[in-house]
C-alpha positions as CSV (number, residue, x, y, z in Angstrom):
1,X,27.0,144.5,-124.8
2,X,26.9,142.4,-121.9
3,X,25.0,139.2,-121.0
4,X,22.9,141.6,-118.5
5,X,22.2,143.9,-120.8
6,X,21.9,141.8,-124.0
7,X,19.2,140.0,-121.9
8,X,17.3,142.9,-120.5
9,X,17.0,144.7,-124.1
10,X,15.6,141.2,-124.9
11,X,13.4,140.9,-122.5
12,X,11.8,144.9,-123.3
13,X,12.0,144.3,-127.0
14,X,9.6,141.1,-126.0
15,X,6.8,143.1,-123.9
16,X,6.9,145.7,-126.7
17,X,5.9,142.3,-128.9
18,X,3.8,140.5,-126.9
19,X,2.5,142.9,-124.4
20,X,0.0,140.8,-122.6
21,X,1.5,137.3,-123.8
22,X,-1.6,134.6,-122.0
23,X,-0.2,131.5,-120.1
24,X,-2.2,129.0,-120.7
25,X,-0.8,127.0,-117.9
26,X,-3.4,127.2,-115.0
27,X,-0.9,128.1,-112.0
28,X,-1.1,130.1,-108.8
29,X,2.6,130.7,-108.0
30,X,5.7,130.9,-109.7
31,X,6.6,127.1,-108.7
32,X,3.4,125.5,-109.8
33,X,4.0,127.4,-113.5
34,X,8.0,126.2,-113.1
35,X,6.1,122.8,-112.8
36,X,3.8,122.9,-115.3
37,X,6.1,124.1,-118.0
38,X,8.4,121.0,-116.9
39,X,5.1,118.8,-117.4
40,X,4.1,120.5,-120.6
41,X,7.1,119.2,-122.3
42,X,6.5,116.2,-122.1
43,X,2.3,116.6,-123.1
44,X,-0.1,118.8,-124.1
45,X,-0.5,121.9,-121.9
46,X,-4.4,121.0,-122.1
47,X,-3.4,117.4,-120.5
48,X,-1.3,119.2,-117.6
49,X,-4.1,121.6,-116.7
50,X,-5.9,118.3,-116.1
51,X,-3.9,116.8,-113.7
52,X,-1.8,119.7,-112.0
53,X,-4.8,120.5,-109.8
54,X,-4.5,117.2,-108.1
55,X,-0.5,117.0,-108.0
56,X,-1.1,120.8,-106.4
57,X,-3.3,120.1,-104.2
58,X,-0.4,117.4,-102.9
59,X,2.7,119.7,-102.9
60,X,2.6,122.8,-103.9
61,X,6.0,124.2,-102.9
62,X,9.6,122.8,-103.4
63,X,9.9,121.2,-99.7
64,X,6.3,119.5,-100.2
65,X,7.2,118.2,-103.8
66,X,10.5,117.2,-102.5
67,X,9.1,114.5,-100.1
C-alpha cells in the first residue's frame, strides 16, 4: 500500500470512528485552528480559547502574524 493510500484508508477508517469528532478550539479559519493547536501544546486548550480572540483580532492570516 502506498503512503497515499495508507493515509486515505486512515483517514475513512477515522470518520467511520469519530464521525462528528468536536474541536474544542474556538477558530474561524483553518490558520487560526493551525494556531491554536500550536498554542494548545504548550497549555490548556481552555487557556488558548482565552487569549486567541485577542491575538486574532491582531493577525489573523499568515502575512499579518508574520509582521
Amino acid at each position: 500500500m502506498l503512503k497515499k493510500e495508507r493515509a486515505a484508508y486512515i483517514m475513512k477508517k477515522l470518520d467511520e470512528v469519530f464521525p462528528e469528532a468536536p474541536i474544542p478550539l474556538v477558530h474561524s479559519n483553518k490558520f487560526e485552528l493551525l494556531i491554536a493547536v500550536l498554542l494548545s501544546a504548550q497549555c490548556t486548550d481552555e487557556r488558548v480559547n482565552k487569549v486567541s480572540p485577542k491575538l486574532f483580532s491582531l493577525a489573523n492570516n499568515p502575512k499579518e502574524m508574520s509582521k
